[in-house]
VOLUMSE-318628 format. One line per field, with one value per residue: y, x, z of N, C-alpha, C, CB in turn. Coordinates in steps of 0.05 Angstrom, whole numbers. Glycine has a CB too. Layout:
! VOLUMSE-318628
nY [Y ...]
nX [X ...]
nZ [Z ...]
caY [Y ...]
caX [X ...]
caZ [Z ...]
cY [Y ...]
cX [X ...]
cZ [Z ...]
cbY [Y ...]
cbX [X ...]
cbZ [Z ...]
***
This chain:
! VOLUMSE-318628
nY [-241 -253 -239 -248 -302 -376 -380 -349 -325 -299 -254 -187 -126 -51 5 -12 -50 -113 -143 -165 -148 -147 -127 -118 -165 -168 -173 -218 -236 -207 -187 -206 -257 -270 -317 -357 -349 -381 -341 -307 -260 -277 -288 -341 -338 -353 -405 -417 -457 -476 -505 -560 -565 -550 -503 -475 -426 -374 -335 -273 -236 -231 -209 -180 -123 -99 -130 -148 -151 -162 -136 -119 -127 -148 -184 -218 -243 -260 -299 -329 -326 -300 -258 -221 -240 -215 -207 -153 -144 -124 -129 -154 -179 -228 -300 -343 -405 -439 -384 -359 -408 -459 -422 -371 -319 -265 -207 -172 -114 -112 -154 -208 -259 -246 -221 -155 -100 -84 -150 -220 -271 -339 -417 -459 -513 -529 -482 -449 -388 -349 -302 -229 -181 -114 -56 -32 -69 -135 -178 -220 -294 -309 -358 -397 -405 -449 -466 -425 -427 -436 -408 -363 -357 -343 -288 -273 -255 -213 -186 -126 -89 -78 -70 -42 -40 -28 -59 -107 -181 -211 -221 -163 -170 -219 -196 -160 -120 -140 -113 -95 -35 -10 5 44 45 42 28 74 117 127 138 124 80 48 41 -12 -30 -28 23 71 119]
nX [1672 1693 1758 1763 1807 1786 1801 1792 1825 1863 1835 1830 1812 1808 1786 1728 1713 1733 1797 1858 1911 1982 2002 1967 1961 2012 2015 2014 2062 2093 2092 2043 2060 2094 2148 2195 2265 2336 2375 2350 2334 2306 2274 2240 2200 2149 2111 2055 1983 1935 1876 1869 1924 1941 1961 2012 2046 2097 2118 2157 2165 2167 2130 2058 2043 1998 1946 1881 1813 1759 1688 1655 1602 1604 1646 1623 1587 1617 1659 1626 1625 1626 1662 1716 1796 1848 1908 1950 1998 2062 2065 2108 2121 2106 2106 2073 2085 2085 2071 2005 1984 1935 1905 1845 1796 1764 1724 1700 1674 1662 1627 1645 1690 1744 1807 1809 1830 1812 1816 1789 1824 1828 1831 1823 1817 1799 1765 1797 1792 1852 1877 1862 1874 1896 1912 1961 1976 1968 1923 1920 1901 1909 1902 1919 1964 2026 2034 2010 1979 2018 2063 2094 2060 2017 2034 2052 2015 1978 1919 1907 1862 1793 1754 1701 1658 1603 1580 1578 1562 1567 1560 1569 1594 1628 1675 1695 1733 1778 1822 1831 1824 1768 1730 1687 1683 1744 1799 1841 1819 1767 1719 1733 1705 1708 1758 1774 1788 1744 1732 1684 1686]
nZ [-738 -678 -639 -592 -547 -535 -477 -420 -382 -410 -424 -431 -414 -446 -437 -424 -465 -503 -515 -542 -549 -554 -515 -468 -450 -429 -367 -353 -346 -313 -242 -203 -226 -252 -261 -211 -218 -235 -225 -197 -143 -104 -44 -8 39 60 46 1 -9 -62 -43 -82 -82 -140 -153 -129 -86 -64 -18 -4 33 102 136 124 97 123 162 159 180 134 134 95 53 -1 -9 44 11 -38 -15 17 73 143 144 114 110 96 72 63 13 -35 -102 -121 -77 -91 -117 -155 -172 -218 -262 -294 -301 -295 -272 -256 -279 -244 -252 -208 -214 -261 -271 -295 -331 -327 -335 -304 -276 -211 -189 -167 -156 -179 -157 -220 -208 -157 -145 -105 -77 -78 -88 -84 -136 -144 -161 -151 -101 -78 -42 3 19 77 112 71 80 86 151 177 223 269 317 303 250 267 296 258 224 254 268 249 229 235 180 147 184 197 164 179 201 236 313 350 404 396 378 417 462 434 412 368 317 300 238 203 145 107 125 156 125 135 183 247 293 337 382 390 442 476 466 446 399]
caY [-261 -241 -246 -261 -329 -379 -376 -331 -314 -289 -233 -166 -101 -28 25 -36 -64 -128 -136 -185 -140 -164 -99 -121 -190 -170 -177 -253 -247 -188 -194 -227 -273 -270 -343 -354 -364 -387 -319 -289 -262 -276 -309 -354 -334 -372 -424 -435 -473 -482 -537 -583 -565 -542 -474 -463 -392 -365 -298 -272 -210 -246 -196 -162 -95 -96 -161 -147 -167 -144 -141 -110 -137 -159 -202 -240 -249 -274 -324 -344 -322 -273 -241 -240 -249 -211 -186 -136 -148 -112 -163 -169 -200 -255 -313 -366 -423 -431 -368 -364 -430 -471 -396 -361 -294 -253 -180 -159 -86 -121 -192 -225 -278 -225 -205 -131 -104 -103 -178 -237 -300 -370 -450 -463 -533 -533 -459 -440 -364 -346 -268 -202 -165 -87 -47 -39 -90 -165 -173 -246 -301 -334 -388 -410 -406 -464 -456 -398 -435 -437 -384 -353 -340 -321 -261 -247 -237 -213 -174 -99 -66 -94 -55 -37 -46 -35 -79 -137 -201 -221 -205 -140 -188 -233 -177 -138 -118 -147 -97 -78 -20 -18 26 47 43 30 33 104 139 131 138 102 75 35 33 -37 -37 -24 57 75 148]
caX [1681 1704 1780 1779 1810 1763 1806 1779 1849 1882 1822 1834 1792 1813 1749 1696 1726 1748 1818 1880 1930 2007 2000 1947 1968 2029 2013 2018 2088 2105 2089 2061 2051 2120 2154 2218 2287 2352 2385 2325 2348 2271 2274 2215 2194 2119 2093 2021 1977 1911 1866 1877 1949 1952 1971 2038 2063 2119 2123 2190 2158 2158 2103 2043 2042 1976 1930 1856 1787 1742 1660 1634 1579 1619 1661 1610 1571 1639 1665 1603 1624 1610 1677 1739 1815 1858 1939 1961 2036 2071 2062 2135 2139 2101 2115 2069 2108 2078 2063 1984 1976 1910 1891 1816 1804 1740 1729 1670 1657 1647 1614 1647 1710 1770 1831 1812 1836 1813 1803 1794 1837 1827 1841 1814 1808 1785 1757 1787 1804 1882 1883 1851 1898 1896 1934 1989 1986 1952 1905 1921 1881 1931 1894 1938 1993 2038 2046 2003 1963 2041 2062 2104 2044 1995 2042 2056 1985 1964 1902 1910 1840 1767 1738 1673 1644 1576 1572 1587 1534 1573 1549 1589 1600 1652 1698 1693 1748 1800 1848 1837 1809 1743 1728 1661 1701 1767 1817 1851 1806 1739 1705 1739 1677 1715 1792 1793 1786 1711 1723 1670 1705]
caZ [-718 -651 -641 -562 -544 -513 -443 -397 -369 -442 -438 -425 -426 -448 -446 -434 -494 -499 -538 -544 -562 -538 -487 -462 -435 -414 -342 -353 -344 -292 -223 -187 -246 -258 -253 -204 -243 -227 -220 -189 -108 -93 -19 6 72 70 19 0 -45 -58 -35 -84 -94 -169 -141 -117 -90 -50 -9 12 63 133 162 104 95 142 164 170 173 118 138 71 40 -25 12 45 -14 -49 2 23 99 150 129 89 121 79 81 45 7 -53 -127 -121 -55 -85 -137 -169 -180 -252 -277 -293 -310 -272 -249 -271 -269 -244 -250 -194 -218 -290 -262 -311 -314 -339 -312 -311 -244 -187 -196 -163 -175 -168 -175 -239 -202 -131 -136 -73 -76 -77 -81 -94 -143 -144 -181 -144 -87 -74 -12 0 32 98 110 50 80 101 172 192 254 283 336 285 227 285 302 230 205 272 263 250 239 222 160 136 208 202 140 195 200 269 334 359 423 376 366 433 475 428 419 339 307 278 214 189 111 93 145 163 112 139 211 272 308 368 382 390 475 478 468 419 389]
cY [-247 -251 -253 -289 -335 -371 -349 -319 -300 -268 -215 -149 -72 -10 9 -50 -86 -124 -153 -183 -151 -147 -103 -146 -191 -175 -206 -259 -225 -197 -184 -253 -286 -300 -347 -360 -366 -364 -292 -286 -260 -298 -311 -347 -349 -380 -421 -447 -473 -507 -563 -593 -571 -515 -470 -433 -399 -335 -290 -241 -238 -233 -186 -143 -82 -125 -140 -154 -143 -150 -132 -135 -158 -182 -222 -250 -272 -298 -337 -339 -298 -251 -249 -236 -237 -197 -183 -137 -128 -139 -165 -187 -235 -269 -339 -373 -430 -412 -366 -386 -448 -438 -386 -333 -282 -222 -172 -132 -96 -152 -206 -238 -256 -217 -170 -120 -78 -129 -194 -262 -327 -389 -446 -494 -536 -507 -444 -415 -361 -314 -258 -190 -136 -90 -40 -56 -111 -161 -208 -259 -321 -355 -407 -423 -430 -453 -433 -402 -442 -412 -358 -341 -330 -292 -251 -239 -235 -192 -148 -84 -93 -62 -61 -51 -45 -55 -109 -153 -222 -207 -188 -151 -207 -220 -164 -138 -130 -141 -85 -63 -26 6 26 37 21 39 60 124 138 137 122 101 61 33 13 -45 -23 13 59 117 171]
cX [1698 1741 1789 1786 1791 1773 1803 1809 1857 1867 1833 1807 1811 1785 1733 1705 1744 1775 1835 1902 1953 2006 1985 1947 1996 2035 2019 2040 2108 2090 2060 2062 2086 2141 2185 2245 2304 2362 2368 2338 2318 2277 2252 2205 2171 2125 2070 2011 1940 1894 1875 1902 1964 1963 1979 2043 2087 2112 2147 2188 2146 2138 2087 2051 2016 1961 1902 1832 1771 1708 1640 1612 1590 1634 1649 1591 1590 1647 1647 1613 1620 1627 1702 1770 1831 1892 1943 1993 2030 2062 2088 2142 2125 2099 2095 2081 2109 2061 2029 1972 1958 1905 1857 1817 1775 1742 1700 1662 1643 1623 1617 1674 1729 1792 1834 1810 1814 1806 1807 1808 1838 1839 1821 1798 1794 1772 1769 1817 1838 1885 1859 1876 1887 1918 1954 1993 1968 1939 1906 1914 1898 1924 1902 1957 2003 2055 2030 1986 1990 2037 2073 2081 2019 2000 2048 2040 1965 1945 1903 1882 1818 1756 1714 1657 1620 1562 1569 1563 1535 1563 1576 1606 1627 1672 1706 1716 1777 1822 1852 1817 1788 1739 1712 1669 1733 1782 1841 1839 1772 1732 1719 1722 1689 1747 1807 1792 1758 1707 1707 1685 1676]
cZ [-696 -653 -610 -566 -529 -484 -432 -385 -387 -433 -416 -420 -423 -451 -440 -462 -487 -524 -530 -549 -545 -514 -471 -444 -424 -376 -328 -337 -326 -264 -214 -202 -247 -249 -232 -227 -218 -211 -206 -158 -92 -69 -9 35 77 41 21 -27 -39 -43 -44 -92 -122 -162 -130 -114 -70 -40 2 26 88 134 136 114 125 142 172 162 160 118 114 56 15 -14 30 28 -34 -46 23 52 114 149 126 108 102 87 56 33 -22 -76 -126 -102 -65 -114 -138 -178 -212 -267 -267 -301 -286 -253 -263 -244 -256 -233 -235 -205 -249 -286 -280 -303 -333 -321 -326 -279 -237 -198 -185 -172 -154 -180 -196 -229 -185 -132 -116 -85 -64 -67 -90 -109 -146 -165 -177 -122 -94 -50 -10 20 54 104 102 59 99 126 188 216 265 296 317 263 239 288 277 223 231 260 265 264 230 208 154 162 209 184 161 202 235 290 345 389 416 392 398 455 458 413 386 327 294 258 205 156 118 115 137 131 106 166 226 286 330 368 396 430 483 477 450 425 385]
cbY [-284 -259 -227 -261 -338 -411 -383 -353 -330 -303 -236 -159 -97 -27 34 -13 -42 -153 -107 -200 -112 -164 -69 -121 -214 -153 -170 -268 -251 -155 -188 -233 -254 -242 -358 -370 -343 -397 -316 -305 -227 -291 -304 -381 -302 -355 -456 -411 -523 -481 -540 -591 -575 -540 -459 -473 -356 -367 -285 -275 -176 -243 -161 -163 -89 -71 -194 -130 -183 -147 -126 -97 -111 -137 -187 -241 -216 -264 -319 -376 -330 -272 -218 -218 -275 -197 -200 -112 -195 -102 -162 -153 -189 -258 -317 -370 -450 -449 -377 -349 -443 -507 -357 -392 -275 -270 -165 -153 -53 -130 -200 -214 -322 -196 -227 -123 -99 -95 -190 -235 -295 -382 -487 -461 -546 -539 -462 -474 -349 -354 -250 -181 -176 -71 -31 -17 -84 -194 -152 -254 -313 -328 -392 -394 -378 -477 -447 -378 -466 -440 -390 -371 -358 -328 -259 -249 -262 -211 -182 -89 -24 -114 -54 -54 -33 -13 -81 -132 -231 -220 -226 -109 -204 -225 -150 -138 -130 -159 -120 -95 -8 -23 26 82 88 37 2 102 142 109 130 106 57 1 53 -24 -22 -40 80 63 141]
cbX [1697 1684 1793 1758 1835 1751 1836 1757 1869 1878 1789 1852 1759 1833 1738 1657 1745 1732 1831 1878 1929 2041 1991 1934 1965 2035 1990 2024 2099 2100 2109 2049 2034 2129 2156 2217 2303 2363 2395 2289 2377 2239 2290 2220 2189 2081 2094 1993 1996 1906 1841 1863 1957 1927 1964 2061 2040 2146 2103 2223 2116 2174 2114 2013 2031 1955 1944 1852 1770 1754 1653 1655 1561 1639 1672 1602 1566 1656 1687 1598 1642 1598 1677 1744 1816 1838 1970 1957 2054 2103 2049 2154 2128 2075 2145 2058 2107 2067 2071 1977 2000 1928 1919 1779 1819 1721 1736 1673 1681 1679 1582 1643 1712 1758 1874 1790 1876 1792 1807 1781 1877 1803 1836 1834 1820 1805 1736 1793 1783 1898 1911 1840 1914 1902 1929 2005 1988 1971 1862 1941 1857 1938 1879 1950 2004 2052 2071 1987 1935 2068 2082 2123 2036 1992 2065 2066 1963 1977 1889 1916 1837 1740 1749 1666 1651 1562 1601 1604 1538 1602 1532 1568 1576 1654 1685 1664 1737 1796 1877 1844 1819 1713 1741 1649 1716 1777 1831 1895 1821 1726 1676 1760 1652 1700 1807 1833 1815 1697 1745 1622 1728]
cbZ [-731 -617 -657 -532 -534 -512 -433 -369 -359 -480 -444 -443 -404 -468 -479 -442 -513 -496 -541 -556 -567 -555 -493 -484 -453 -424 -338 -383 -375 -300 -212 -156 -276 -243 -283 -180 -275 -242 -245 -192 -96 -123 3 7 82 80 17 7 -52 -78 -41 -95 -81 -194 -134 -133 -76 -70 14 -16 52 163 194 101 58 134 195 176 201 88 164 45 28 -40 28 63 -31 -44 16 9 106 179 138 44 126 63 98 56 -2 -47 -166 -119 -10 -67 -134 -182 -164 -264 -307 -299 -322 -243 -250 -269 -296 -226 -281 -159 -219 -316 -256 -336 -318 -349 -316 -334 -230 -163 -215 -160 -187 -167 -155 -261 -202 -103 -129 -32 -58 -110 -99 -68 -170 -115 -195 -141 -57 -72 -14 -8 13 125 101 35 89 84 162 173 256 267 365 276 201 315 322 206 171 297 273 220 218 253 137 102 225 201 110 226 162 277 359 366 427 339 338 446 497 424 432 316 297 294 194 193 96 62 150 167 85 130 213 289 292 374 390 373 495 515 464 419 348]
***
């Protein structure tokens, strides 16, 4: 008899191996999982929630680490659009209000539902995508965020670069002339194909 729990969140993997050990789920309870406390000096700077608002967070970085648009293939395959919106923060700057509770996990390199990172995370209820977690940052989805069609969350998650540029399903017309890098890959360690003011490099 197998010893995973049925919930899809509890599971782990070590080696391709599933497992349940206490080491193993500790992630539950460190960041960004990690719940606010009293004595915690964690300051709110944005709210968000999901759609159907079972999914409370907090972020306490005014500006991401980087804002940009992601054109890869995976990504419109994922969110069913022609591409993904993502800012980059630390897992500390950011706090689910209850832990992992109403979250589901999905691991794309495995195509299964696991919190084995990289991993996607969602509402359990409405579906509607929350983060990307890495292994040491989040790639989180602003849209979320209370407030970010203000003047204030336009200039904070203003648009850095556009990645995986030739992966893109938009017409090159969209994008053109508007002032942010384009990246054949991953931004500053792949090809710069336009610098954003119609230079192609």
């Amino acid at each position: 008899m197998s010893s995973s729990p049925a919930n899809p969140e509890l599971r782990s993997t070590v080696h391709g191996e599933e497992t349940v050990k206490e080491e193993d789920i500790a992630w539950r309870t460190a960041h960004p999982y990690e719940q606010p406390s009293d004595d915690d000096d964690f300051k709110a700077e944005w709210e968000g929630s999901c759609h159907c608002g079972s999914i409370k967070y907090h972020l306490s970085r005014e500006k991401p680490l980087s804002s940009k648009y992601c054109h890869c293939v995976d990504c419109q395959r994922m969110h069913a659009a022609p591409f993904q919106w993502a800012a980059i923060f630390h897992k500390s700057d950011f706090r689910f209000l209850n832990g992992t509770k109403g979250l589901n996990f999905y691991s794309p390199s495995l195509r299964r539902p696991l919190h084995d990172l990289p991993c996607k995370v969602y509402c359990e209820t409405c579906h509607t995508p929350i983060m990307d977690e890495g292994r040491r940052m989040i790639m989180l989805f602003p849209e979320l965020l209370k407030g970010i069609h203000s003047q204030r969350g336009k200039e904070a998650f203003k648009i850095g670069d556009h990645i995986c540029w030739v992966g893109r399903v938009v017409d090159e017309g969209v994008f053109e002339g508007d002032g942010v890098k384009k990246w054949k890959g991953v931004d500053k360690q792949s090809e710069l194909l336009d610098d954003g003011n119609g230079g192609k490099l």
